[in-house]
PDB file with one MODEL, atoms N, CA, C and O in Angstrom:
MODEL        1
ATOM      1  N   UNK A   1    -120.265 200.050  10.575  1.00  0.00           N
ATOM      2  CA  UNK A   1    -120.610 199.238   9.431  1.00  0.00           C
ATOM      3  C   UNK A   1    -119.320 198.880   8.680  1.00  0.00           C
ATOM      4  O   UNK A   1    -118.613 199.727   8.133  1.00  0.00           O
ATOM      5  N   UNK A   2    -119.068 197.571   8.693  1.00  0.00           N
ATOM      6  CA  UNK A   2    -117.677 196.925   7.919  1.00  0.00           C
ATOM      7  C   UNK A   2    -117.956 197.161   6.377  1.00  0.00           C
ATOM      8  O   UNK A   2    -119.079 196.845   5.983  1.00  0.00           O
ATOM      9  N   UNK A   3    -117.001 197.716   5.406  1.00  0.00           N
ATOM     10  CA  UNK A   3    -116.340 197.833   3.675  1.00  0.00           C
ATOM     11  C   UNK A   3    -116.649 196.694   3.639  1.00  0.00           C
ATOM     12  O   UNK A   3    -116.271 195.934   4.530  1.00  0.00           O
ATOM     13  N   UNK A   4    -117.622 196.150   2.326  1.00  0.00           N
ATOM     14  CA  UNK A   4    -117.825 194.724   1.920  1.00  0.00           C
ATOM     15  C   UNK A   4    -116.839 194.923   0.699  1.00  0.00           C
ATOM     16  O   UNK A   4    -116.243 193.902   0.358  1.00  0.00           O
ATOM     17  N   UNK A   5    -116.560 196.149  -0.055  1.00  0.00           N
ATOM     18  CA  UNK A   5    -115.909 195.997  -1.150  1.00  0.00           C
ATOM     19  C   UNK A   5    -114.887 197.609  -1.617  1.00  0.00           C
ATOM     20  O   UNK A   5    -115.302 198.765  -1.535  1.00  0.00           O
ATOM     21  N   UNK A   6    -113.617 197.186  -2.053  1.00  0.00           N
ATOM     22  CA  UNK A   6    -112.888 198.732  -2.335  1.00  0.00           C
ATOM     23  C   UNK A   6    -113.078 199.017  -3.479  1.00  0.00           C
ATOM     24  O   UNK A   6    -112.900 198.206  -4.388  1.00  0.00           O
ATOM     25  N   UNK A   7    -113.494 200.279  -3.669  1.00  0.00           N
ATOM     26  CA  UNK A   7    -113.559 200.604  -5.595  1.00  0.00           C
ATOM     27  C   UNK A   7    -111.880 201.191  -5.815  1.00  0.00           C
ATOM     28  O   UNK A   7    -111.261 201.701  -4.881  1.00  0.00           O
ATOM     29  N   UNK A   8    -111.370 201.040  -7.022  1.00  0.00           N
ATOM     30  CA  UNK A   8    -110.012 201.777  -7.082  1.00  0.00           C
ATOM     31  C   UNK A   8    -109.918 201.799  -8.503  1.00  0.00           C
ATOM     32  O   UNK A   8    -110.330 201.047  -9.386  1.00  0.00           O
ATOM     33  N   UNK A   9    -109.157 203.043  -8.488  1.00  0.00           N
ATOM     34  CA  UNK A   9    -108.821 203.477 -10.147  1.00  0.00           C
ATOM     35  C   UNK A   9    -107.118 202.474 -10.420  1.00  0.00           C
ATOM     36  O   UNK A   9    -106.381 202.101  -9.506  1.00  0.00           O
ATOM     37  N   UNK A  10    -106.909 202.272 -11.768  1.00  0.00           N
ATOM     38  CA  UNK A  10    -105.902 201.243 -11.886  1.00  0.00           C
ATOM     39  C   UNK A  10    -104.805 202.365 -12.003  1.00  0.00           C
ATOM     40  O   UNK A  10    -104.168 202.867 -11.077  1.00  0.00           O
ATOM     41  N   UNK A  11    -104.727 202.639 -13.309  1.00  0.00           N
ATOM     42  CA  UNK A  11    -103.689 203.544 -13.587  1.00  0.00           C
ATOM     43  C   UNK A  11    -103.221 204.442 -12.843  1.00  0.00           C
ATOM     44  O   UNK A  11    -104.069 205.321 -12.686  1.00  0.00           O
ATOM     45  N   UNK A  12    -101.687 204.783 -11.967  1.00  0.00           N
ATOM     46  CA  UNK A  12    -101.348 205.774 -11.085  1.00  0.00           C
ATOM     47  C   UNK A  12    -101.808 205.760  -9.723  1.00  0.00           C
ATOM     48  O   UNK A  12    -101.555 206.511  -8.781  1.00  0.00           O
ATOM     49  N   UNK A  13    -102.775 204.413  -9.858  1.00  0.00           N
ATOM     50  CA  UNK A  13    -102.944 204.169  -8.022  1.00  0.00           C
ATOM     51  C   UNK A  13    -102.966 203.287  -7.660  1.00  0.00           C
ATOM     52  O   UNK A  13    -102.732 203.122  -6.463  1.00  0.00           O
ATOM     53  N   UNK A  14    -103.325 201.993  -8.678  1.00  0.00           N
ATOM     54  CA  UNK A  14    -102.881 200.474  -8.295  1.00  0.00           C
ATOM     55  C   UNK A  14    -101.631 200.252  -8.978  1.00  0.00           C
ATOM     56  O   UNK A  14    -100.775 199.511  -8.496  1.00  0.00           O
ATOM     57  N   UNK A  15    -101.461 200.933 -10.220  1.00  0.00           N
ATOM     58  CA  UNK A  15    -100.236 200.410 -10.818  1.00  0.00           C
ATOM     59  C   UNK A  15     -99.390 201.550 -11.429  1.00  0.00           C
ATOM     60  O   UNK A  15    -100.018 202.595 -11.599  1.00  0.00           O
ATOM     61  N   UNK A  16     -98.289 201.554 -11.737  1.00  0.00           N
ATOM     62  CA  UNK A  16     -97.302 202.502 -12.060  1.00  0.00           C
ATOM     63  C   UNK A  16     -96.860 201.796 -13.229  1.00  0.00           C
ATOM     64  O   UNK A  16     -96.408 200.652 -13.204  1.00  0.00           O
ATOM     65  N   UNK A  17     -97.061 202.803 -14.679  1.00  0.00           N
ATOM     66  CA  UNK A  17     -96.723 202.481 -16.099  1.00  0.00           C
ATOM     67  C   UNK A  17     -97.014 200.885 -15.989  1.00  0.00           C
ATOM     68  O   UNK A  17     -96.127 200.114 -16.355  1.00  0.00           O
ATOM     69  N   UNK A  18     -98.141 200.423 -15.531  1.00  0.00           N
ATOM     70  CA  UNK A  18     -98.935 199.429 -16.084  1.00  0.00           C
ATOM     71  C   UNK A  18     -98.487 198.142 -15.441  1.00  0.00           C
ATOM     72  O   UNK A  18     -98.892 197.056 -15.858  1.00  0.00           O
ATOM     73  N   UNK A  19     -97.520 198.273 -14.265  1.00  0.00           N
ATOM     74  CA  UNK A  19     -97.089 197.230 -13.426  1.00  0.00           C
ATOM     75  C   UNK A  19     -97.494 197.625 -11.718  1.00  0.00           C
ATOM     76  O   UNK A  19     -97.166 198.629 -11.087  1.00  0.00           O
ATOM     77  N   UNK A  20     -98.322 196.436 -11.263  1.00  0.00           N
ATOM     78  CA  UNK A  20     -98.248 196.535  -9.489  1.00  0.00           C
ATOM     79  C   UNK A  20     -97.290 196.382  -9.093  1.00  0.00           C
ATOM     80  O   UNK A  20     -96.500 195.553  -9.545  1.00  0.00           O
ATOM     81  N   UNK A  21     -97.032 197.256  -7.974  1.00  0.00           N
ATOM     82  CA  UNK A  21     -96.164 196.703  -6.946  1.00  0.00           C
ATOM     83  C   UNK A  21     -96.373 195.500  -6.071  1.00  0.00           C
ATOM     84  O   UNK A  21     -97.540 195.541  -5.681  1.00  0.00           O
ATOM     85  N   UNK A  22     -95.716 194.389  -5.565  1.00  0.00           N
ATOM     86  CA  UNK A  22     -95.395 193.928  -4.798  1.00  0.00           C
ATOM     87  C   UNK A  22     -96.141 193.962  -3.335  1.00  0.00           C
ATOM     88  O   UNK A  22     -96.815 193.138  -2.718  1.00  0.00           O
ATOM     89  N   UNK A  23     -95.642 195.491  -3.031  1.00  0.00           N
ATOM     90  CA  UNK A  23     -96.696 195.737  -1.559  1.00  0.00           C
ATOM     91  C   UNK A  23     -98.025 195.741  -1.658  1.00  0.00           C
ATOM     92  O   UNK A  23     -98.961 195.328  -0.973  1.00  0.00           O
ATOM     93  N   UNK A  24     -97.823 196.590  -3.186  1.00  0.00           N
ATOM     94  CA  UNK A  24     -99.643 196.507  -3.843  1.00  0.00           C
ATOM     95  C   UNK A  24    -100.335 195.165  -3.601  1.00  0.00           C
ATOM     96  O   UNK A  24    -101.415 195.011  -3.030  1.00  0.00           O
ATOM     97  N   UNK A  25     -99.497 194.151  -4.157  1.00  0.00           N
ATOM     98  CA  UNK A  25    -100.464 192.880  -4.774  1.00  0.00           C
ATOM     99  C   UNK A  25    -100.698 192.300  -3.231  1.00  0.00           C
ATOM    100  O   UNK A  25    -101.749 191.756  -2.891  1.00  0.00           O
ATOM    101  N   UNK A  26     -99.552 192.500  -2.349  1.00  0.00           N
ATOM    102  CA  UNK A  26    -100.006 192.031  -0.978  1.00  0.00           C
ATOM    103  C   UNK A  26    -100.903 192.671  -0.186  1.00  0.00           C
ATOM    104  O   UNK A  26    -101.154 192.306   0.962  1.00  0.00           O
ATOM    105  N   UNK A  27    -101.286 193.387  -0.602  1.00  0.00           N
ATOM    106  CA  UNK A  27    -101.990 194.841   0.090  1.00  0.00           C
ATOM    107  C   UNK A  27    -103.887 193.856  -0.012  1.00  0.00           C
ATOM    108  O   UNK A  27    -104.707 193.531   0.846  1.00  0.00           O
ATOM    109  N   UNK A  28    -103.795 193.657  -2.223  1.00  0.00           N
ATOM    110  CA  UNK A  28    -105.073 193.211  -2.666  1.00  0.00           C
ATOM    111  C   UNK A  28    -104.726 191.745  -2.230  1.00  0.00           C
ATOM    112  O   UNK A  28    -105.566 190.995  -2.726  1.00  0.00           O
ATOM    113  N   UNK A  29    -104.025 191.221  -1.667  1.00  0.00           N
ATOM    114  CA  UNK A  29    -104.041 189.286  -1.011  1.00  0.00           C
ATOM    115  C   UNK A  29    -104.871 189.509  -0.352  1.00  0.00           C
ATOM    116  O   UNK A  29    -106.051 189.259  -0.597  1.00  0.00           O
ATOM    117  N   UNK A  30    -104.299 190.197   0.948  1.00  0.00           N
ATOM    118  CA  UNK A  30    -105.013 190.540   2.402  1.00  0.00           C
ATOM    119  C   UNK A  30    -106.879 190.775   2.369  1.00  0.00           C
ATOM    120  O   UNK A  30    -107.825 190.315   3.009  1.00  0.00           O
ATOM    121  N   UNK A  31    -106.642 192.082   0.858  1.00  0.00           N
ATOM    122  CA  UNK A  31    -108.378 192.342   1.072  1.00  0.00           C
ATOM    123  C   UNK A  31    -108.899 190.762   0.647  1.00  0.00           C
ATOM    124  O   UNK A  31    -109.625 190.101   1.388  1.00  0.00           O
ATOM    125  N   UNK A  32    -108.530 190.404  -0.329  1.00  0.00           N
ATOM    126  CA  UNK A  32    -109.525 189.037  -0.701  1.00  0.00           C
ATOM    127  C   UNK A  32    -109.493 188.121   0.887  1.00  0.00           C
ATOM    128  O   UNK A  32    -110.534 187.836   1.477  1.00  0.00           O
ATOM    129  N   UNK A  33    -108.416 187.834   1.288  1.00  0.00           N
ATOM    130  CA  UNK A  33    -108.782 186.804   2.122  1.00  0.00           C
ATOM    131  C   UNK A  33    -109.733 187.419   2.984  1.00  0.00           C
ATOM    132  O   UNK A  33    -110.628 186.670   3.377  1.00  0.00           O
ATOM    133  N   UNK A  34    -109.759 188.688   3.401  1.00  0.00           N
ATOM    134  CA  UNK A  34    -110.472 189.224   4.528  1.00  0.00           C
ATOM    135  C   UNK A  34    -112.021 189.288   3.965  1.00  0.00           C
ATOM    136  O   UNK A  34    -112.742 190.044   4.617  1.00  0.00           O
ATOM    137  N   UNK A  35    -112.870 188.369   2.455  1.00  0.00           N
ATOM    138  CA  UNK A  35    -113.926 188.277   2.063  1.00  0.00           C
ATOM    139  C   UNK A  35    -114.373 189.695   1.551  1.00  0.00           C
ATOM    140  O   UNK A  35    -115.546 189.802   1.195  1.00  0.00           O
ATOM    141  N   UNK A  36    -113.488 190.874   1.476  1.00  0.00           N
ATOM    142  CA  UNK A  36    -114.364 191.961   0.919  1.00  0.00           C
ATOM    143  C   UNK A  36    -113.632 191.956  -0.831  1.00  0.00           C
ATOM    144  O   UNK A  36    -112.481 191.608  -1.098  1.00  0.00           O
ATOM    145  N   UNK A  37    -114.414 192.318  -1.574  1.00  0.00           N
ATOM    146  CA  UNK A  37    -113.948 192.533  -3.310  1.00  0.00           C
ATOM    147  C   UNK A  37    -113.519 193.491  -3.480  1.00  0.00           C
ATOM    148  O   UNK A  37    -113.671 194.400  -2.664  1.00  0.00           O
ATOM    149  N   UNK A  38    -112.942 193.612  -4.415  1.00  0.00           N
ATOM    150  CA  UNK A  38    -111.987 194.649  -5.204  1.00  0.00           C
ATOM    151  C   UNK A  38    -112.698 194.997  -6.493  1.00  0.00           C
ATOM    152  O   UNK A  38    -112.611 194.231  -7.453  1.00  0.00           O
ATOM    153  N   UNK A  39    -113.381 196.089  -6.557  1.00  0.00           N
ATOM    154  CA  UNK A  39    -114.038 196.788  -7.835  1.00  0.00           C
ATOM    155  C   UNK A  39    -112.943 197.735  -8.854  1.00  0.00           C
ATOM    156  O   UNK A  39    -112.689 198.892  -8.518  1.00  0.00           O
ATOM    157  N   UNK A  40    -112.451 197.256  -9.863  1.00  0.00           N
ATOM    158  CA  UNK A  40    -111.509 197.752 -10.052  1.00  0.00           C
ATOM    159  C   UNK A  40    -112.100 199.033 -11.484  1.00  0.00           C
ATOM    160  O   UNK A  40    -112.771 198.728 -12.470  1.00  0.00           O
ATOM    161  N   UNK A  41    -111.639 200.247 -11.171  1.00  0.00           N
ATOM    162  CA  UNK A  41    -112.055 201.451 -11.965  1.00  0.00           C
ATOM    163  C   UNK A  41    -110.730 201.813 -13.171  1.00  0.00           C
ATOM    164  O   UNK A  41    -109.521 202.032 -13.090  1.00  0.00           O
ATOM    165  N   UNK A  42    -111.706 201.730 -14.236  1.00  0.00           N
ATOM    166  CA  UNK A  42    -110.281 202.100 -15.286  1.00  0.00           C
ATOM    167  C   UNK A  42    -111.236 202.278 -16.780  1.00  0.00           C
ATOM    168  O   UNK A  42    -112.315 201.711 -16.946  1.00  0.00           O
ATOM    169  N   UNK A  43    -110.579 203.183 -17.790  1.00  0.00           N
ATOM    170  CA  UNK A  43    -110.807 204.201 -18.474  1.00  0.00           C
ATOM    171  C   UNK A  43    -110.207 202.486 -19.644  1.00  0.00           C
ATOM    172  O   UNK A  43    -110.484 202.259 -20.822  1.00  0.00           O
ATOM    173  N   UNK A  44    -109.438 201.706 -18.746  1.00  0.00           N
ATOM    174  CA  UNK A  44    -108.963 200.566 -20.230  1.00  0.00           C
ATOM    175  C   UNK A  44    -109.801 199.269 -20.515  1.00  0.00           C
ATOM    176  O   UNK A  44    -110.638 199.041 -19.642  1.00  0.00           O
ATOM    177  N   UNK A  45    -109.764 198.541 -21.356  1.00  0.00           N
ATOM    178  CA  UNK A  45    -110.440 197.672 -22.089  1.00  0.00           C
ATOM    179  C   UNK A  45    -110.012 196.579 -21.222  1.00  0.00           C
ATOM    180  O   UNK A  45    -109.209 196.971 -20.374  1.00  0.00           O
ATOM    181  N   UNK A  46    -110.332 195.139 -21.150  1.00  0.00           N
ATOM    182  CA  UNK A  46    -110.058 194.189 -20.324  1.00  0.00           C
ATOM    183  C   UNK A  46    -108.925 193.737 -20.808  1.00  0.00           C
ATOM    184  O   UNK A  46    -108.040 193.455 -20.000  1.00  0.00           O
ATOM    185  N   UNK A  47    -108.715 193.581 -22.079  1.00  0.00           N
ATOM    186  CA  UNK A  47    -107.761 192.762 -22.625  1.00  0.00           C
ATOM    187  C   UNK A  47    -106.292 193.479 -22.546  1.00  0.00           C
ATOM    188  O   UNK A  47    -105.186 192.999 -22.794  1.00  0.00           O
ATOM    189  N   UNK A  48    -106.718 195.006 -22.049  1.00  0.00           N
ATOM    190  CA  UNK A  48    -105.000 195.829 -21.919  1.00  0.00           C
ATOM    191  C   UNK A  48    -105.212 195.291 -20.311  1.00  0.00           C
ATOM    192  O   UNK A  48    -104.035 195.241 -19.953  1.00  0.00           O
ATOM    193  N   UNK A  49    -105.783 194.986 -19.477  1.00  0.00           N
ATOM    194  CA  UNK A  49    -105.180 194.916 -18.561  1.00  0.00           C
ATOM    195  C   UNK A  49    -104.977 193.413 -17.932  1.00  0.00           C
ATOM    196  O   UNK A  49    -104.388 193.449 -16.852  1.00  0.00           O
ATOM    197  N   UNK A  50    -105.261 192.389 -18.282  1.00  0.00           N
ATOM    198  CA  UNK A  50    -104.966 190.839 -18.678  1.00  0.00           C
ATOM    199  C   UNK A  50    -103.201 190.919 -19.167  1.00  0.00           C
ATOM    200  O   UNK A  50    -102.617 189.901 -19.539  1.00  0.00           O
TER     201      UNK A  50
ENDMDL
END
């Protein structure tokens, strides 16, 4: 059975002191084009992470 979607916590695993990496953001290119979503998990408000 194919991942339709990744859940992930932001802070300390997508991003380090509040910036992605690079490999990161190419990492989340790949999932979008490949049609599965990115559920993103975080303890912050929308507007801290905008």
């Amino acid at each position: 059975m194919p991942y339709l979607a990744v859940a992930s916590d932001y802070d300390g695993t997508l991003a380090t002191h509040g910036q992605v990496s690079e490999e990161t953001l190419g990492s989340l290119k790949r999932l979008r084009e490949s049609g599965r979503k990115l559920i993103l998990v975080t303890g912050r408000e929308l507007n801290e992470l905008r």
